[in-house]
Legacy VTK file of the C-alpha trace (Angstrom):
# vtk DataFile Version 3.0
C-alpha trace
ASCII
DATASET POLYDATA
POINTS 300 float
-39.574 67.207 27.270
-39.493 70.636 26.990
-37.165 73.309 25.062
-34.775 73.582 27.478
-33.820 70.108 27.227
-33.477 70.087 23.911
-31.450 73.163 23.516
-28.843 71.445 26.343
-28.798 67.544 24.615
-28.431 68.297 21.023
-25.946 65.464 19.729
-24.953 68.305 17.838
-28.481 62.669 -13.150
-28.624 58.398 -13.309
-28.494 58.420 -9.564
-31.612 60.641 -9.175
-34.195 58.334 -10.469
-32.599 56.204 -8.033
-33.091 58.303 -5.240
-37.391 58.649 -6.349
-38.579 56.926 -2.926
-35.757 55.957 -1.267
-36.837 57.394 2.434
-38.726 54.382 3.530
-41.645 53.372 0.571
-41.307 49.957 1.551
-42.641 50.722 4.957
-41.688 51.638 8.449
-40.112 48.050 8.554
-37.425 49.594 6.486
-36.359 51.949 8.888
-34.953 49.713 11.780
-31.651 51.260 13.029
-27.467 51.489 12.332
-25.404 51.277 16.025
-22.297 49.303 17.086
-19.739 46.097 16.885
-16.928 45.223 19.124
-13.408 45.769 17.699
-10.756 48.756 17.250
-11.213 51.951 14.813
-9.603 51.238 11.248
-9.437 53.629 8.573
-7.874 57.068 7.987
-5.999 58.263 11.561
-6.276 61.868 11.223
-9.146 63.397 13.366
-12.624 64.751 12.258
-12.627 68.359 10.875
-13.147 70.462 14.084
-16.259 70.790 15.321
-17.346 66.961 14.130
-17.946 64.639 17.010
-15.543 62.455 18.308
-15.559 58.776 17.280
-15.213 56.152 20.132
-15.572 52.750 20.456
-16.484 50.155 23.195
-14.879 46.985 23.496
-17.066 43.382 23.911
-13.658 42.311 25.665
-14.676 45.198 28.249
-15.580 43.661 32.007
-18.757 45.052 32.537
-19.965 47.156 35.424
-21.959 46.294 38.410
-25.891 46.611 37.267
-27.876 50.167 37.370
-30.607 50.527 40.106
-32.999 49.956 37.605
-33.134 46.392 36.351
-31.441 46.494 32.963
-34.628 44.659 31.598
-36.411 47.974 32.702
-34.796 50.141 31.213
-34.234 47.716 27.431
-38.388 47.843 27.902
-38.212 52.053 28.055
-35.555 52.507 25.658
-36.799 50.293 23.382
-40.801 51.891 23.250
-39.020 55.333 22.786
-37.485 53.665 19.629
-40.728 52.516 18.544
-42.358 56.312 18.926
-39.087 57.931 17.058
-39.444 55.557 14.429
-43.062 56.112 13.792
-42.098 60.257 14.035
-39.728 60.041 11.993
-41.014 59.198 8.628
-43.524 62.358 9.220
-40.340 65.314 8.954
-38.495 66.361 5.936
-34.806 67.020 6.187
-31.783 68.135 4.334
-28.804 65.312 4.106
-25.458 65.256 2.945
-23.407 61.869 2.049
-19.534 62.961 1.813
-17.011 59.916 0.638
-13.852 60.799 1.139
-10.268 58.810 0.145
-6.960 59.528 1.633
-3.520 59.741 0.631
-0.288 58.238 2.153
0.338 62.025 4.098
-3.166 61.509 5.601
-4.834 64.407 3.913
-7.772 63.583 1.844
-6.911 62.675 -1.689
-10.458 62.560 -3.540
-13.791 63.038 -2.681
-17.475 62.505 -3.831
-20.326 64.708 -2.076
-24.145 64.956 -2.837
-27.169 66.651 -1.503
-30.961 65.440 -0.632
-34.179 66.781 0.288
-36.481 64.734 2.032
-39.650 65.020 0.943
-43.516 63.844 0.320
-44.772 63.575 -3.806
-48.262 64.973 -4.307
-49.921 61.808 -2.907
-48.216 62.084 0.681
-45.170 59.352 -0.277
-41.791 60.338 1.282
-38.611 60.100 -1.042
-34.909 61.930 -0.940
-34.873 64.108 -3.759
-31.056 64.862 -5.220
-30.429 68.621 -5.329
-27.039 68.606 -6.086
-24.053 66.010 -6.986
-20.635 68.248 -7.827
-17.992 65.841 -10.182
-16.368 63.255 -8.315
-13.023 63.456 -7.598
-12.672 59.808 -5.820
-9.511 57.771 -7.648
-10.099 54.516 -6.255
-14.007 54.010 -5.314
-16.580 53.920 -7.926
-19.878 55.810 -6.780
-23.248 53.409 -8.189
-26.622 54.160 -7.565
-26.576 50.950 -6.008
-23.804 51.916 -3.655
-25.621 55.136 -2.843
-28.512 53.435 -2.369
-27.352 51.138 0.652
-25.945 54.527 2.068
-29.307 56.398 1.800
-31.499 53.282 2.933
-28.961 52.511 6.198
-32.280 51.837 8.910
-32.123 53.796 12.112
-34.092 52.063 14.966
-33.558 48.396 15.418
-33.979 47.768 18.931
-38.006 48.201 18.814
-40.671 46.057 21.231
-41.226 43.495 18.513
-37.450 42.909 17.517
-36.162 42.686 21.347
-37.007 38.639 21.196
-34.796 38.179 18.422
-31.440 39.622 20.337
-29.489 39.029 23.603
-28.622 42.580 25.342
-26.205 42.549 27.976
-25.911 46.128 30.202
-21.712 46.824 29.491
-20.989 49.863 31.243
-21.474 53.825 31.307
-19.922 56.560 29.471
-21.036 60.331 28.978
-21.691 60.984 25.060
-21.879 64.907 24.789
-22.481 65.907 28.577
-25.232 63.005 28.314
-24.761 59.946 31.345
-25.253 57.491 29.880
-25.353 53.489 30.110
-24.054 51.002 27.484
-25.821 47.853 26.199
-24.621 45.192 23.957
-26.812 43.479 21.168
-26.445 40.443 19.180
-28.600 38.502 17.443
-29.837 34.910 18.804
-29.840 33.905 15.892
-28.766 34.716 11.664
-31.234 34.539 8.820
-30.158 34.582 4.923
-33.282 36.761 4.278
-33.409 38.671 7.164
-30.503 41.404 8.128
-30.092 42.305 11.999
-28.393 44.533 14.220
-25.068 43.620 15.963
-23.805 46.817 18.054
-23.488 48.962 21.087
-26.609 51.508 21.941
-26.212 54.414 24.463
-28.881 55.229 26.497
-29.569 58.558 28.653
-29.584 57.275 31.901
-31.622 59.912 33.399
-34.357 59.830 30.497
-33.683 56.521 28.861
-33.551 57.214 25.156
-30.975 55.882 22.708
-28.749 58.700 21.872
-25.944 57.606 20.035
-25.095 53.795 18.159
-22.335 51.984 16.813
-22.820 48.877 14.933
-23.365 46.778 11.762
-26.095 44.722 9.834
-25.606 40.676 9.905
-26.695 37.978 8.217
-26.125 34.324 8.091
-23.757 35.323 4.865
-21.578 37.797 7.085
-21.510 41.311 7.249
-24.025 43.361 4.816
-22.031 45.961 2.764
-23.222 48.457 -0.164
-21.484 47.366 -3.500
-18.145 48.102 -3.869
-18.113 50.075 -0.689
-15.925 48.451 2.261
-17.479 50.158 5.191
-19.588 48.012 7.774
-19.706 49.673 11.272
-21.564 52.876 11.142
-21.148 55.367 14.297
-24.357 57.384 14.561
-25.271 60.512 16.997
-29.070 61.756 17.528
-30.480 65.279 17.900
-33.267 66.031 20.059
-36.406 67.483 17.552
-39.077 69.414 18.538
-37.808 68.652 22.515
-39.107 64.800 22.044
-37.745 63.022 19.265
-34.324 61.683 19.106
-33.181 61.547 14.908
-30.253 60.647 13.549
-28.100 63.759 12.365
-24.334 62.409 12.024
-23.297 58.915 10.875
-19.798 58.425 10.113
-17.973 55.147 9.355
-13.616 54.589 8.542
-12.574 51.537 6.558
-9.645 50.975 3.994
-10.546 50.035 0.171
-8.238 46.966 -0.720
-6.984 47.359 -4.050
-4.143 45.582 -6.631
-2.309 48.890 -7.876
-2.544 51.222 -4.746
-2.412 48.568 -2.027
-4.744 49.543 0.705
-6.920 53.325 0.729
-8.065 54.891 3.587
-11.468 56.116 2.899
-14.199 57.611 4.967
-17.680 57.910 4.763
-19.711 60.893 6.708
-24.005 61.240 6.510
-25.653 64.422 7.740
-28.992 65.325 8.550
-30.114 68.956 9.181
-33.449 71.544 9.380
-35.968 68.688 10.532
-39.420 69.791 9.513
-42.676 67.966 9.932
-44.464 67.063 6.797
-47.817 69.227 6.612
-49.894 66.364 5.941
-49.567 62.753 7.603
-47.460 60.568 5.629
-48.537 56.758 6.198
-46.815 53.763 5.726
-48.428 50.344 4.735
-46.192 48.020 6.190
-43.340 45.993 4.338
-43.702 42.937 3.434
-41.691 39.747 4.079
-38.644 39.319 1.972
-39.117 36.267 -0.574
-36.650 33.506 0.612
-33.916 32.909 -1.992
-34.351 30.140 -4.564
-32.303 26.527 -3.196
LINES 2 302
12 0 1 2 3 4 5 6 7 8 9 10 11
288 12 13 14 15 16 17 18 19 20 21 22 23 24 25 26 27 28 29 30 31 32 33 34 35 36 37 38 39 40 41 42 43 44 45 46 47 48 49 50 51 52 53 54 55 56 57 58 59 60 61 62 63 64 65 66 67 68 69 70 71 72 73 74 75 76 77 78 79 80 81 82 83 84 85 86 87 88 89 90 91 92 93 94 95 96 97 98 99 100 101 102 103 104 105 106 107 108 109 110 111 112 113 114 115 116 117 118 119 120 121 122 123 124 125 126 127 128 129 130 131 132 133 134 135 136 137 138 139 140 141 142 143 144 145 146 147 148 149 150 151 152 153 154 155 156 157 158 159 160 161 162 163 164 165 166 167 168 169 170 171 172 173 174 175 176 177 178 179 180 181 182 183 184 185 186 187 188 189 190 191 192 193 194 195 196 197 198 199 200 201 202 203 204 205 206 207 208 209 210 211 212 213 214 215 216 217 218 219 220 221 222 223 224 225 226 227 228 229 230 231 232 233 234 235 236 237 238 239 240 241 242 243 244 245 246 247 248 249 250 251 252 253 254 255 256 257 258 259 260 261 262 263 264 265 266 267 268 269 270 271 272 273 274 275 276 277 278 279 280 281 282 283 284 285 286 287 288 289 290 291 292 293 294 295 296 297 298 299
């Protein structure tokens, strides 16, 4: 892939210690992906600030399109090895990220807001972590920020859909859309089946049609207990666009996701949720990852 191409398909305290290898240490099993579920937008109405990318959703209820030319089984295979590459790429770049909560009022302007800063990067012995550089005060009402809560946020996986996950999902071609100039087609995954100890993907993927590579998802993490959620945070369907690094790596640089916080005294807040990644660098050594093992089954 070379520059051109990427220039044209750009998507476009406590808590430190908390933050001390968070970017994947338990391995690159960690990093499987965020992308898409099948119902209607919900939280705040009022758009994106301008220049943010547009949120949009596809329906399950949709009647899908005839098949592509190319067998969707074809292209699952390609897509799904490209995942595979990105996810081994990615743990080897630092990055600067941003995780902005935001709660709105009844006028639909924002209300309160919580905002803090990370720098990915490797400790002296090559091990990756986010390291906080800066947290201004909260001014959130209604949501309590946790290093727990932060934690899901920071440790939401990015490639799901790999060669040795396909087995476990059904994928069903939907449609085509264009994300960003991009033609692209849409697939459908849900898992076969739900495990207590194991979280999967249940979402929409979009891939490039022309080079097949996943460049935008919309989805959630299931288990047999329901939806996975951070503590005290509501949100569970996390829309997330790619940028094209180094012309031929696609990495997550905006995730956004709308829900309402339900509580007794203010009756339902809209609140909002928006992660950014910028200024991908690759590590100068090789960071390796042993990887993670299973999750112990809970006690009966």
């Amino acid at each position: 892939m070379n520059a051109g191409k990427a220039s044209t398909r750009r998507a476009s305290s406590a808590l430190s210690r908390f933050f001390l290898g968070l970017f994947l240490p338990t391995g690159i099993a960690g990093f499987l992906v965020f992308a898409a579920d099948a119902q209607q937008p919900v939280g705040p109405q009022t758009p994106p600030p301008a220049g943010e990318h547009n949120v949009h959703r596809v329906t399950t209820t949709d009647v899908a399109e005839p098949p592509p030319s190319l067998p969707p089984a074809e292209i699952i295979k390609r897509f799904s090895a490209k995942e595979e590459e990105y996810l081994r790429a990615r743990i080897q770049y630092g990055y600067k990220k941003t995780i902005k909560v935001t709660e709105y009022g009844t006028n639909g302007q924002p209300s309160g807001e919580f905002q803090m800063a990370l720098q990915g990067v490797i400790d002296s012995e090559g091990h990756p972590f986010e390291k906080l550089v800066s947290e201004p005060p909260s001014t959130l009402h209604t949501m309590e920020i946790t290093p727990v809560n932060m934690k899901f946020l920071s440790r939401i996986p990015a490639y799901a859909l790999i060669p040795g996950q396909l087995a476990k999902y059904d994928l069903r071609f939907v449609g085509s859309e264009k994300v960003d100039e991009i033609d692209c087609y849409i697939f459908e995954a849900k898992p076969k089946f739900l495990a207590r100890d194991q979280r999967q993907f249940q979402g929409v993927v979009w891939v490039d049609k022309q080079y097949l590579e996943v460049v935008k998802t919309y989805g959630k993490w299931v288990t047999d207990l329901g939806d996975e959620k951070g503590e005290g945070l509501p949100f569970t369907n996390f829309e997330t666009y790619r940028e094209n690094v180094d012309g031929k790596y696609w990495f997550p640089n905006y995730m956004r996701a709308d829900d309402y916080l339900h509580t007794k005294d203010t009756g339902d807040v809209p609140v909002r949720v928006v992660i950014k990644w910028t200024d991908f660098r690759p590590f100068p050594v090789k960071v390796v990852i042993a990887p993670e093992a299973p999750p112990a089954k809970p006690n009966p």
